[in-house]
PyMOL Python script that loads the backbone (N, CA, C, O; Angstrom):
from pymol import cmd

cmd.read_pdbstr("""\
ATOM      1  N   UNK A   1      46.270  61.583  98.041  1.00  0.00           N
ATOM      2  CA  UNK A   1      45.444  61.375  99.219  1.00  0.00           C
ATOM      3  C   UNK A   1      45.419  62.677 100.016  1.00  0.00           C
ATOM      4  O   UNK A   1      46.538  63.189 100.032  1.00  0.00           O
ATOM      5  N   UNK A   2      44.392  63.453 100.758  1.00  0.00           N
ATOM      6  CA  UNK A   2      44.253  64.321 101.344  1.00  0.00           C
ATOM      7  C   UNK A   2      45.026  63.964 102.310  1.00  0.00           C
ATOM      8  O   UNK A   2      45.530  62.872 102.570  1.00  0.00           O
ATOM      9  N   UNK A   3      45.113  65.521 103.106  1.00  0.00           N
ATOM     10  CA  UNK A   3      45.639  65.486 104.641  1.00  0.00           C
ATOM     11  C   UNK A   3      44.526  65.056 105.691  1.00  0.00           C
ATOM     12  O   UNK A   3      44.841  64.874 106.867  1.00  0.00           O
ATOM     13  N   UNK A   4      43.521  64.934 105.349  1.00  0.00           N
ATOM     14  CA  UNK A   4      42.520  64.376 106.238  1.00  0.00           C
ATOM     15  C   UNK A   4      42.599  63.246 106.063  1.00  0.00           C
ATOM     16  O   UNK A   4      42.348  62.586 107.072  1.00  0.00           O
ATOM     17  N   UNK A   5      43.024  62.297 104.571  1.00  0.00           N
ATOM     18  CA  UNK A   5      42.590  60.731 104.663  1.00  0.00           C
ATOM     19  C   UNK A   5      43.953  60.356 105.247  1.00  0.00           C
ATOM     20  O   UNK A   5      43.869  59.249 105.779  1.00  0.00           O
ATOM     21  N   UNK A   6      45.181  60.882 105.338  1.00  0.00           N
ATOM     22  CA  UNK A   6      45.995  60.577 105.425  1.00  0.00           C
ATOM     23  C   UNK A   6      45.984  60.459 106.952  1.00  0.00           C
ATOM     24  O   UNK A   6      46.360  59.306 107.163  1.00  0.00           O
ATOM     25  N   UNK A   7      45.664  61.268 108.531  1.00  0.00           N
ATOM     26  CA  UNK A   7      45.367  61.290 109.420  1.00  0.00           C
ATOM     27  C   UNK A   7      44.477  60.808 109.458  1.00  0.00           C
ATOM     28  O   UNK A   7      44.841  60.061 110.367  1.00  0.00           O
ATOM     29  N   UNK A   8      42.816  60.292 109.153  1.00  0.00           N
ATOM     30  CA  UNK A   8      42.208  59.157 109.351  1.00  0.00           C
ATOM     31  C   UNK A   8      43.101  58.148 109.000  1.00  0.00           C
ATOM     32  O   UNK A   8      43.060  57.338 109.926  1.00  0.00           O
ATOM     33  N   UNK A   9      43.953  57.738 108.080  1.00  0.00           N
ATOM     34  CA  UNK A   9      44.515  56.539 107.877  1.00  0.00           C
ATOM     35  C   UNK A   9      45.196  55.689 109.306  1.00  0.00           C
ATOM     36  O   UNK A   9      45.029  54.670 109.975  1.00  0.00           O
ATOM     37  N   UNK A  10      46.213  57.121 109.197  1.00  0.00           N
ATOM     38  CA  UNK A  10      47.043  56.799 110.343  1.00  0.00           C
ATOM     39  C   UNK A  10      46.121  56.280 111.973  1.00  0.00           C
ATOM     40  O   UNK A  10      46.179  55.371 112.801  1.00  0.00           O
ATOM     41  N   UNK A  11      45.569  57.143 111.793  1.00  0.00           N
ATOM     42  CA  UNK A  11      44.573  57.283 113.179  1.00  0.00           C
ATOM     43  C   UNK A  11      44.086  55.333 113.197  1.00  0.00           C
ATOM     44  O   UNK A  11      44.472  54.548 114.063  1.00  0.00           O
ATOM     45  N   UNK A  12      43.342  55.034 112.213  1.00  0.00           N
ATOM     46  CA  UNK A  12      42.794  53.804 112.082  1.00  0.00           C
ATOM     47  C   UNK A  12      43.494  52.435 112.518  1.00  0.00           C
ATOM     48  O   UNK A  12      43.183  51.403 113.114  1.00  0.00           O
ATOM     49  N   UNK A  13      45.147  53.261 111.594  1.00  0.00           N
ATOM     50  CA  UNK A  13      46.012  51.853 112.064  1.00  0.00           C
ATOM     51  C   UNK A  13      46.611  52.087 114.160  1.00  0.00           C
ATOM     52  O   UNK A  13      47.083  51.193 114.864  1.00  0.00           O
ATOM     53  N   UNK A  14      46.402  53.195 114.474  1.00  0.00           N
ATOM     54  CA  UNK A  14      46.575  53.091 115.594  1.00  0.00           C
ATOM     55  C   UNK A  14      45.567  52.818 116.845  1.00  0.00           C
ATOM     56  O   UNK A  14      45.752  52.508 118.022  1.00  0.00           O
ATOM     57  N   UNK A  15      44.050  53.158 115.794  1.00  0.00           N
ATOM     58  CA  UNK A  15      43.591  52.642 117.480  1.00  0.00           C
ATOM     59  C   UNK A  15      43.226  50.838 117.332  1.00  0.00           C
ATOM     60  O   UNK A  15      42.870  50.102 118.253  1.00  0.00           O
ATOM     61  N   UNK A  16      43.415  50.518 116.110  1.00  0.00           N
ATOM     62  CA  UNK A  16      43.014  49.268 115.477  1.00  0.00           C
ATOM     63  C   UNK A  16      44.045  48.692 116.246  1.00  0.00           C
ATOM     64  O   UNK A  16      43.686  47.850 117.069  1.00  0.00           O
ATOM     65  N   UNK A  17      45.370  48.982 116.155  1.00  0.00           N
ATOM     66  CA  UNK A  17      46.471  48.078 117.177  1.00  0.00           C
ATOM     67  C   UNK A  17      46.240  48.380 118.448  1.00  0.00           C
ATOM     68  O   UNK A  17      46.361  47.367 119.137  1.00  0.00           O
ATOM     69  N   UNK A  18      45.937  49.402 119.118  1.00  0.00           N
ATOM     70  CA  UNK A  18      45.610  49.313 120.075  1.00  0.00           C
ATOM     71  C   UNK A  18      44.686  48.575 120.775  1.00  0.00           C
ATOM     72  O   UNK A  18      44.903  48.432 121.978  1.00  0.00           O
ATOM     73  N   UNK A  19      43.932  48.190 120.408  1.00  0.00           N
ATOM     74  CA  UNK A  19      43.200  46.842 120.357  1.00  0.00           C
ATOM     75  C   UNK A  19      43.011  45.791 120.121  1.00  0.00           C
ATOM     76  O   UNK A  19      42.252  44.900 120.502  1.00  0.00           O
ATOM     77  N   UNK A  20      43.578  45.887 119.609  1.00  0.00           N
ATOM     78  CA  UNK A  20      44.229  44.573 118.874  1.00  0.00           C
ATOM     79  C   UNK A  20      42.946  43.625 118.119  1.00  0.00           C
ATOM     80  O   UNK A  20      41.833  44.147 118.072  1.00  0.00           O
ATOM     81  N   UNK A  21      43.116  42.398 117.608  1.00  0.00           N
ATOM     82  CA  UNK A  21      42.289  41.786 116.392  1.00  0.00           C
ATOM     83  C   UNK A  21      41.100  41.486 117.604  1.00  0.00           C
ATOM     84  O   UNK A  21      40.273  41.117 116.770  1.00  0.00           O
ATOM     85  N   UNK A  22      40.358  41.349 118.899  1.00  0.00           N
ATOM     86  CA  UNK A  22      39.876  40.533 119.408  1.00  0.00           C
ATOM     87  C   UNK A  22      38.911  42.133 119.189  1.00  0.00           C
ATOM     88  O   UNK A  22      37.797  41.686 119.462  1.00  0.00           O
ATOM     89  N   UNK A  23      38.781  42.949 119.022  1.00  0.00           N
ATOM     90  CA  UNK A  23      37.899  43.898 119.261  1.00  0.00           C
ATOM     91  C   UNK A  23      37.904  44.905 117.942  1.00  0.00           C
ATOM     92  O   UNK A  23      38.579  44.711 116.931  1.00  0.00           O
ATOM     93  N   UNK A  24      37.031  45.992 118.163  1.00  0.00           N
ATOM     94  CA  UNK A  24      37.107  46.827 116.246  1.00  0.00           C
ATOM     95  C   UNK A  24      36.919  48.455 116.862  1.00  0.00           C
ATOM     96  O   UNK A  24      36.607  48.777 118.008  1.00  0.00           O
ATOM     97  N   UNK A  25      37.153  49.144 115.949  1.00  0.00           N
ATOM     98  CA  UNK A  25      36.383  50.696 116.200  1.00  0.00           C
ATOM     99  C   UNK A  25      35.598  50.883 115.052  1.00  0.00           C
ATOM    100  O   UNK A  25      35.937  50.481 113.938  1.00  0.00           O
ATOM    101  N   UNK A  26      34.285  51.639 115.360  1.00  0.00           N
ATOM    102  CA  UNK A  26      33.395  52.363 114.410  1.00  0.00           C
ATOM    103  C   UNK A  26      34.172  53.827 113.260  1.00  0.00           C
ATOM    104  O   UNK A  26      34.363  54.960 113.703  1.00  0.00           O
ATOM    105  N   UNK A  27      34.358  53.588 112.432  1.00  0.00           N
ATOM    106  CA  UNK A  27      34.780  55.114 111.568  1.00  0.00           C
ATOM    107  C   UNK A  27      34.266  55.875 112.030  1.00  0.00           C
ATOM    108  O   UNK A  27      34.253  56.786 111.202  1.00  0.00           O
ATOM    109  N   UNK A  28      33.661  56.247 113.068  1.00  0.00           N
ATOM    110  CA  UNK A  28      33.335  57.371 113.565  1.00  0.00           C
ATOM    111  C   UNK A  28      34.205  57.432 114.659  1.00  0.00           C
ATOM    112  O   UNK A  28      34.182  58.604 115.036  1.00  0.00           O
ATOM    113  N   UNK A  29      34.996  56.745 115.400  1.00  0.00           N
ATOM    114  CA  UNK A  29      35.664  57.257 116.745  1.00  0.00           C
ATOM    115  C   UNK A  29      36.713  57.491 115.885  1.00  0.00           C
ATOM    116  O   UNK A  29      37.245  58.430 116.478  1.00  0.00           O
ATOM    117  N   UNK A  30      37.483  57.273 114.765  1.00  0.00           N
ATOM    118  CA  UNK A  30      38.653  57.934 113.871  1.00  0.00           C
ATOM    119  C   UNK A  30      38.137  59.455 113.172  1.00  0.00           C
ATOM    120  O   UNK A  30      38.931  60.378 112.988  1.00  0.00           O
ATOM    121  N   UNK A  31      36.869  59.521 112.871  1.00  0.00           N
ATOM    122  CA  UNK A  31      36.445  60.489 112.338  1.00  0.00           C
ATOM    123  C   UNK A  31      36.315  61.386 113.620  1.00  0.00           C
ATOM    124  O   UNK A  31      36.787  62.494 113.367  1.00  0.00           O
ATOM    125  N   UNK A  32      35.811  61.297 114.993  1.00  0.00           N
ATOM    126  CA  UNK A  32      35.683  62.258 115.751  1.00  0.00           C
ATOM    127  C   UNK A  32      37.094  62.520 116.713  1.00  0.00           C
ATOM    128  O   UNK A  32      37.312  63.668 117.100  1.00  0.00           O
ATOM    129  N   UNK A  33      38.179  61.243 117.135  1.00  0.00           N
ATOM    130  CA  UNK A  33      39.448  61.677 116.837  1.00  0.00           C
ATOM    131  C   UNK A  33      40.563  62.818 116.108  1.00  0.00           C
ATOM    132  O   UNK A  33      41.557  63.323 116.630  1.00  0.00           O
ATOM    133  N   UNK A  34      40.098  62.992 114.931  1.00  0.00           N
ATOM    134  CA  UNK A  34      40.371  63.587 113.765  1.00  0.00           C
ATOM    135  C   UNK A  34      40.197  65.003 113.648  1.00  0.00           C
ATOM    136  O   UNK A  34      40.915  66.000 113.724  1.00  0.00           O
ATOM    137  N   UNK A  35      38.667  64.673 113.379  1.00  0.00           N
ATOM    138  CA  UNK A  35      37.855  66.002 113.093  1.00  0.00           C
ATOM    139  C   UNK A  35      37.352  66.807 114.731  1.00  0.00           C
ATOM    140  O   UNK A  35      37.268  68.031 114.834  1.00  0.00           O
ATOM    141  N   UNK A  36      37.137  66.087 115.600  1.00  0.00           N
ATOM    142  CA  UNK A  36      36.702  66.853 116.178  1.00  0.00           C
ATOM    143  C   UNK A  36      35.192  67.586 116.378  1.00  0.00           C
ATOM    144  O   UNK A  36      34.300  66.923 115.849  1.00  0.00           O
ATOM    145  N   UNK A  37      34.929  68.292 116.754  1.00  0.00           N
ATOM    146  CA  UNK A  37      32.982  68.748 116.442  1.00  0.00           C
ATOM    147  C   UNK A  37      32.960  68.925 115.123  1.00  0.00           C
ATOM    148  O   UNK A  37      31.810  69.181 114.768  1.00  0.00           O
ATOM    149  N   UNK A  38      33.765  68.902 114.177  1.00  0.00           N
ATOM    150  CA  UNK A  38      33.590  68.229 112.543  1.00  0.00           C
ATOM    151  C   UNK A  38      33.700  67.348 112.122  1.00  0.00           C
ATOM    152  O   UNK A  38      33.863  67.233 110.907  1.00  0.00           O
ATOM    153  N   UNK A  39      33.656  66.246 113.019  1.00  0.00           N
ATOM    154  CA  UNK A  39      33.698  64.782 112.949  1.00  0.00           C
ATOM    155  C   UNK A  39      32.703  64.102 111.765  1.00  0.00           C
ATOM    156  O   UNK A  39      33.038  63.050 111.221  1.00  0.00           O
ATOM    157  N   UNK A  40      31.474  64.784 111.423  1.00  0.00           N
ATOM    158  CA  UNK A  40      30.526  64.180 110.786  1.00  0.00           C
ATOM    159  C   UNK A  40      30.965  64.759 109.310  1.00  0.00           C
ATOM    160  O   UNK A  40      30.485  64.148 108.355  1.00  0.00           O
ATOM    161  N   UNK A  41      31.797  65.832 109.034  1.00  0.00           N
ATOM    162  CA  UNK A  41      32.420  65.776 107.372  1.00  0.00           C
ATOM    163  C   UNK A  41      33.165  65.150 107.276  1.00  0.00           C
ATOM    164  O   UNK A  41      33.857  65.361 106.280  1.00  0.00           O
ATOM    165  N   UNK A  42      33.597  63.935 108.193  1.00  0.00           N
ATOM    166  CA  UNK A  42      34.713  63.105 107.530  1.00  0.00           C
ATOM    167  C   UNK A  42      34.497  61.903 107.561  1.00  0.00           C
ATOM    168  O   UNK A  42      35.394  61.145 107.193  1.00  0.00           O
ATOM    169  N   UNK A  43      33.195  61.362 108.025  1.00  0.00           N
ATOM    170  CA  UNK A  43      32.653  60.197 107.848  1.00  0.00           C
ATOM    171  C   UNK A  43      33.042  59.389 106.909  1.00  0.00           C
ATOM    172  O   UNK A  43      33.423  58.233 107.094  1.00  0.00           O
ATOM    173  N   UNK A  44      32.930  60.221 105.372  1.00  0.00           N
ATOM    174  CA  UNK A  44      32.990  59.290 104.017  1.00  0.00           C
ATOM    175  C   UNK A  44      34.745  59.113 104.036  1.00  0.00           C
ATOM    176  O   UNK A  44      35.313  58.106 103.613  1.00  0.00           O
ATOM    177  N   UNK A  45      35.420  60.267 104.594  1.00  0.00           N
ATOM    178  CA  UNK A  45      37.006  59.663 103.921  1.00  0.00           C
ATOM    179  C   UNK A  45      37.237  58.560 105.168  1.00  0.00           C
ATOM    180  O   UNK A  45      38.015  57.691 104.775  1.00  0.00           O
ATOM    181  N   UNK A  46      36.840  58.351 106.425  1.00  0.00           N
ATOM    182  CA  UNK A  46      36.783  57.405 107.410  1.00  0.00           C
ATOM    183  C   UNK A  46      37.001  56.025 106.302  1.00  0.00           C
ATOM    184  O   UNK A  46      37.931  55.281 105.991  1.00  0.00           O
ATOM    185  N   UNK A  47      35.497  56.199 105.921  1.00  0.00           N
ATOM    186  CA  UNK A  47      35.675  54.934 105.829  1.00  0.00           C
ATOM    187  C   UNK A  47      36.107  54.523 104.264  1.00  0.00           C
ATOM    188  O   UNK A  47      36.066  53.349 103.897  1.00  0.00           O
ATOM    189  N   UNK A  48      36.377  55.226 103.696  1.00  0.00           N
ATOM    190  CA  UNK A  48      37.075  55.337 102.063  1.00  0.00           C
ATOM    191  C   UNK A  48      38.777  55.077 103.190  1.00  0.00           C
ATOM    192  O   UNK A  48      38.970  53.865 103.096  1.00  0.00           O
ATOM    193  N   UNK A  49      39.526  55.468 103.781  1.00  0.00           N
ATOM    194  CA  UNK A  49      40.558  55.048 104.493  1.00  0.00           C
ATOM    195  C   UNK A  49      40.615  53.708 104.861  1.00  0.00           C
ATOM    196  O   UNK A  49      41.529  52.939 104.564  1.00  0.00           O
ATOM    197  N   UNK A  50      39.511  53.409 105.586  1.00  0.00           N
ATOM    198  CA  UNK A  50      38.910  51.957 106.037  1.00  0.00           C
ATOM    199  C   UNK A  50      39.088  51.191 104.954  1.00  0.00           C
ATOM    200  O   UNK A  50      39.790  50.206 105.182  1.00  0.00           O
ATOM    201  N   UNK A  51      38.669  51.305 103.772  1.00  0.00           N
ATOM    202  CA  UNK A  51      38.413  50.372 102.378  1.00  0.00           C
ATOM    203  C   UNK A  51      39.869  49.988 102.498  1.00  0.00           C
ATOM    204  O   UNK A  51      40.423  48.931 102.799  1.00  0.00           O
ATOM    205  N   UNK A  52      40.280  51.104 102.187  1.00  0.00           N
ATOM    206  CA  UNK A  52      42.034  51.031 101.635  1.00  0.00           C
ATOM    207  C   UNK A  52      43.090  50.348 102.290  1.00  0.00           C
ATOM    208  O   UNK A  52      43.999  49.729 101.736  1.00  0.00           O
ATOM    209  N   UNK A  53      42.831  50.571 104.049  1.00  0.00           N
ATOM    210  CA  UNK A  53      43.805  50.024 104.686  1.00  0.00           C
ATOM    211  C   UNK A  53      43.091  48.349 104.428  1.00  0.00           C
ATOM    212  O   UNK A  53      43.976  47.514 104.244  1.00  0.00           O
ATOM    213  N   UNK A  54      41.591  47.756 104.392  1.00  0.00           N
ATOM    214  CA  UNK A  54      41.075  46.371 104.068  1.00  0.00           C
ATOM    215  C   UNK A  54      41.749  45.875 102.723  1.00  0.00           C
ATOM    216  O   UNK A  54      42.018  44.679 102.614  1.00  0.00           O
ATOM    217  N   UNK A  55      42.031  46.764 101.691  1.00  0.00           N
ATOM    218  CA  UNK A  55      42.515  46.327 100.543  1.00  0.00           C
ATOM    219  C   UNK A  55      43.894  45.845 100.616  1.00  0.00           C
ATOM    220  O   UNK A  55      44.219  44.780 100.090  1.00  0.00           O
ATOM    221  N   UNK A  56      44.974  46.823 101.446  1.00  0.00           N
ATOM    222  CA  UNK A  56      46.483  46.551 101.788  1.00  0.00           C
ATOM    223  C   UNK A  56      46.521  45.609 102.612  1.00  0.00           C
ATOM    224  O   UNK A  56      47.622  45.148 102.916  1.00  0.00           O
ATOM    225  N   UNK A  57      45.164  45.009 103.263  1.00  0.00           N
ATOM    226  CA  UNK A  57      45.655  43.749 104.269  1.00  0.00           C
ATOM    227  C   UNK A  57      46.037  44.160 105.702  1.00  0.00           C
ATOM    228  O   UNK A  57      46.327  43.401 106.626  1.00  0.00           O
ATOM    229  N   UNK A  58      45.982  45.541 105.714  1.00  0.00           N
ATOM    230  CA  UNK A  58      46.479  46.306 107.483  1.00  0.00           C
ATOM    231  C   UNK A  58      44.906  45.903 108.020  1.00  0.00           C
ATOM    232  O   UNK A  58      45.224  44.808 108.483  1.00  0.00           O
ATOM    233  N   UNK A  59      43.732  45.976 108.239  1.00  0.00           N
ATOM    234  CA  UNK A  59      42.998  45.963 108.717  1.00  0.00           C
ATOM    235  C   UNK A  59      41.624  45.350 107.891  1.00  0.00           C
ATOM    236  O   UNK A  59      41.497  45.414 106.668  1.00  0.00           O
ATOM    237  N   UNK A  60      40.467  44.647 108.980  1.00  0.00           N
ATOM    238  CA  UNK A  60      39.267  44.142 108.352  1.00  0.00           C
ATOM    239  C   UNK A  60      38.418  44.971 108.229  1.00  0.00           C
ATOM    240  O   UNK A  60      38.618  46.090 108.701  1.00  0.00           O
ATOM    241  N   UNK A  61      36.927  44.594 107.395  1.00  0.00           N
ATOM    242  CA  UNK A  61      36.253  45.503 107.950  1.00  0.00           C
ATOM    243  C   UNK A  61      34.898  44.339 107.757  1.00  0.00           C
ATOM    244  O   UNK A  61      34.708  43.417 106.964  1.00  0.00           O
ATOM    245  N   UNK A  62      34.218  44.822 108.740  1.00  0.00           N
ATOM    246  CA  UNK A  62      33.261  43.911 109.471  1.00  0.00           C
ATOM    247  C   UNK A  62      31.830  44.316 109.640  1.00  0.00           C
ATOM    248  O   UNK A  62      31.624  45.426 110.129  1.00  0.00           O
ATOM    249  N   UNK A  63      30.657  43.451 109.249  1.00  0.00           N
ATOM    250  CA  UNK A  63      29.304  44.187 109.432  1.00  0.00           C
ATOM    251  C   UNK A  63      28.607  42.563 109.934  1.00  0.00           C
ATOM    252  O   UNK A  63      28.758  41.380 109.631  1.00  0.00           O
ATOM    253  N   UNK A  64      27.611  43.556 111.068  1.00  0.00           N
ATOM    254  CA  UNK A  64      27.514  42.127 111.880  1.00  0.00           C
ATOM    255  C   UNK A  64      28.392  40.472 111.941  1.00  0.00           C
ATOM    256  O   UNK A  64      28.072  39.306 111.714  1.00  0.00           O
ATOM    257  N   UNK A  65      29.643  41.204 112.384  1.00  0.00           N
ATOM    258  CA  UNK A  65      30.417  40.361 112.488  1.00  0.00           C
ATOM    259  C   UNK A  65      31.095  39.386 111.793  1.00  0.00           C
ATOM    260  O   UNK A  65      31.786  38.396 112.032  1.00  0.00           O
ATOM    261  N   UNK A  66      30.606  40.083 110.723  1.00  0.00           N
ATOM    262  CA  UNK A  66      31.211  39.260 109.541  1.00  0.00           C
ATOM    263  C   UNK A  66      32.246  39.948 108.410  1.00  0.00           C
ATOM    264  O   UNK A  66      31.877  41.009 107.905  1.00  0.00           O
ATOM    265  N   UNK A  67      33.408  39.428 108.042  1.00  0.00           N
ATOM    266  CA  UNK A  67      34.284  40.349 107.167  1.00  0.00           C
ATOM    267  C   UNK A  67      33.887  40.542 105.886  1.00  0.00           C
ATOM    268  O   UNK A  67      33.554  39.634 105.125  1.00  0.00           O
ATOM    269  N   UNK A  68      33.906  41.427 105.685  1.00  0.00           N
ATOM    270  CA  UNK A  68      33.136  42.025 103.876  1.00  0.00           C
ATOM    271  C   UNK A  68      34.525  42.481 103.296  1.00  0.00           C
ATOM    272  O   UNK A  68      35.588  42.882 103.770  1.00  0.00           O
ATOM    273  N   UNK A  69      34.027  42.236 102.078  1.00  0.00           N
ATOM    274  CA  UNK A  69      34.768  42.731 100.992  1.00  0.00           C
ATOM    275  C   UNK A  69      34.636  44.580 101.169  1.00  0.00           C
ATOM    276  O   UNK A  69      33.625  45.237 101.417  1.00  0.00           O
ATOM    277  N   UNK A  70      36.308  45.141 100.894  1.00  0.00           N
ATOM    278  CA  UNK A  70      36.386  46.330 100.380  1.00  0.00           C
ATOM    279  C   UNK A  70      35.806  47.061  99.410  1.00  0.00           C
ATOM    280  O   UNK A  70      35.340  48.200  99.450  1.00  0.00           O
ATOM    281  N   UNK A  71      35.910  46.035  98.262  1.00  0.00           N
ATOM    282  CA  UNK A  71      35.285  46.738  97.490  1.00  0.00           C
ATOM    283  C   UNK A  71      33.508  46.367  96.997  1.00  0.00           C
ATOM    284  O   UNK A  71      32.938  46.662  95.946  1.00  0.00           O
ATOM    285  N   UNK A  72      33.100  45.792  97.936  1.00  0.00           N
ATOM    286  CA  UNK A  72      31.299  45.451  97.834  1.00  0.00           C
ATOM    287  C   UNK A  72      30.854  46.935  98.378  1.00  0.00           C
ATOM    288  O   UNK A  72      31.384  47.912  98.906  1.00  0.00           O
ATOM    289  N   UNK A  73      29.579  46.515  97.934  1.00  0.00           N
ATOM    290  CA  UNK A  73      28.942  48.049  97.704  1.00  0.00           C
ATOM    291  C   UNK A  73      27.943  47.811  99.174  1.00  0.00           C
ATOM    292  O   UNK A  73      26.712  47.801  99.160  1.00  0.00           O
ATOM    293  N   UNK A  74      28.811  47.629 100.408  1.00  0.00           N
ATOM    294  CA  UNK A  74      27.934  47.581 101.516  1.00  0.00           C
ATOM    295  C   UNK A  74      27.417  48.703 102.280  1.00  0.00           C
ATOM    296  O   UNK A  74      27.990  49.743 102.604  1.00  0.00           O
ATOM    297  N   UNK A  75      26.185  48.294 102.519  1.00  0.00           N
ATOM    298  CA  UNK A  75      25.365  49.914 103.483  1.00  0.00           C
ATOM    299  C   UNK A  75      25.203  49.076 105.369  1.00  0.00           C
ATOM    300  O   UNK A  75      25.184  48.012 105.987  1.00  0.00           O
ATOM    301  N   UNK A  76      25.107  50.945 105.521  1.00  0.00           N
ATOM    302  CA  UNK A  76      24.422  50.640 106.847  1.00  0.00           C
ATOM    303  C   UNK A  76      25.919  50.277 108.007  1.00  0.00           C
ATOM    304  O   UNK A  76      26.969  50.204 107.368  1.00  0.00           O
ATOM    305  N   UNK A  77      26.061  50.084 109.388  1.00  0.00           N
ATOM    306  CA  UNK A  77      27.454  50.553 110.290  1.00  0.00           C
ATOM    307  C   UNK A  77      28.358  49.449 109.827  1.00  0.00           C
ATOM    308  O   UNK A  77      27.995  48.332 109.459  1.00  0.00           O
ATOM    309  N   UNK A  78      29.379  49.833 109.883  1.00  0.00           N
ATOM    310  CA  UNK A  78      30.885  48.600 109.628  1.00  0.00           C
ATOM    311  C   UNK A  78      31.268  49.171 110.788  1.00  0.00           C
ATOM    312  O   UNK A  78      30.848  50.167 111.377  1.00  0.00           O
ATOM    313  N   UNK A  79      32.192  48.339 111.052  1.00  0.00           N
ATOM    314  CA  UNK A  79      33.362  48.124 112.323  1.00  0.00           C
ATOM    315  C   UNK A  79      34.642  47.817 111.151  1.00  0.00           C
ATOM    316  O   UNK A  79      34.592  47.473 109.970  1.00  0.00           O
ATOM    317  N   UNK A  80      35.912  48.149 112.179  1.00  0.00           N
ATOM    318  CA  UNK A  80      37.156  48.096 111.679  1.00  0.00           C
ATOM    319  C   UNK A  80      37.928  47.127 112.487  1.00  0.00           C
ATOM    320  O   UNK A  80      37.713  47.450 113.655  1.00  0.00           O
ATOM    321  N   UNK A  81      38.674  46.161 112.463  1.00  0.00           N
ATOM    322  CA  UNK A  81      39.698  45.798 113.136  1.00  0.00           C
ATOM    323  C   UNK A  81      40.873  45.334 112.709  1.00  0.00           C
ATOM    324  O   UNK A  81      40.812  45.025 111.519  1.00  0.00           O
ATOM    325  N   UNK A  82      42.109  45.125 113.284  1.00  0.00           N
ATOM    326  CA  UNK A  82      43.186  44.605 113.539  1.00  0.00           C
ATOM    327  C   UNK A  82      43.050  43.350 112.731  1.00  0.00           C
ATOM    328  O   UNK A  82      42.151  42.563 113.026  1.00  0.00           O
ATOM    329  N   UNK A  83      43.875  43.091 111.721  1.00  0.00           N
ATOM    330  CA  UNK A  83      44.250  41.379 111.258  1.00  0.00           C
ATOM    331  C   UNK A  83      44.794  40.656 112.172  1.00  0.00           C
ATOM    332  O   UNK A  83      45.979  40.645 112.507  1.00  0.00           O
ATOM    333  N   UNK A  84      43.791  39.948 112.646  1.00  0.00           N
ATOM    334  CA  UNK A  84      44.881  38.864 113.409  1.00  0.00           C
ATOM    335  C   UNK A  84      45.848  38.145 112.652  1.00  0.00           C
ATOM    336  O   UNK A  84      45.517  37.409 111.723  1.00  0.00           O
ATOM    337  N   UNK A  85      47.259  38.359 113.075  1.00  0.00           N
ATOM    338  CA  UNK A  85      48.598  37.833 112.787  1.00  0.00           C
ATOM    339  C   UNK A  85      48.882  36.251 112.928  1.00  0.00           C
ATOM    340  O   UNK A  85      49.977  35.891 112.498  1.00  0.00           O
ATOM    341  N   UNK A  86      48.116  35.348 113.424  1.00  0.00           N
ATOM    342  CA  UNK A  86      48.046  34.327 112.895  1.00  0.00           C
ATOM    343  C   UNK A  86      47.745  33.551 112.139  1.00  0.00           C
ATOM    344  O   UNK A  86      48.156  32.395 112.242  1.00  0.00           O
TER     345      UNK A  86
END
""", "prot")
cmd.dss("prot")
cmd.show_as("cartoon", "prot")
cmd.util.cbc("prot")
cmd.orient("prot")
């Protein structure tokens, strides 16, 4: 895993708890977190991080409000959030 997916990773599971399950972040506030005014070359490992932490069960990932599969071949904005622990 790169040093970039590895800091998007991390980044994801922290603002995702910071919010906890009732709310999400866009891969882009981890990608511009991250990167910085190079925020837009890291879009794809954003959300390739995103997949991964949805696959381990740390986090959802969500398109119009609905949870999708990691590995479906979905287009167009996702949201990230927190598993709710109940």
């Amino acid at each position: 895993m790169a040093a970039a997916e590895d800091e998007l990773r991390t980044t994801i599971l922290r603002m995702t708890r910071e919010r906890g399950p009732a709310s999400s972040i866009c891969p882009s506030d981890a990608a511009r977190a991250v990167g910085g005014d190079g925020w837009r070359e890291l879009m794809d490992d954003a959300r390739e991080a995103a997949r991964r932490l949805a696959r381990e069960g740390a986090v959802e990932i969500t398109q119009k409000g609905e949870v999708v599969d990691p590995d479906a071949a979905w287009r167009g904005p996702i949201r990230i959030r927190a598993r709710d622990a109940s």
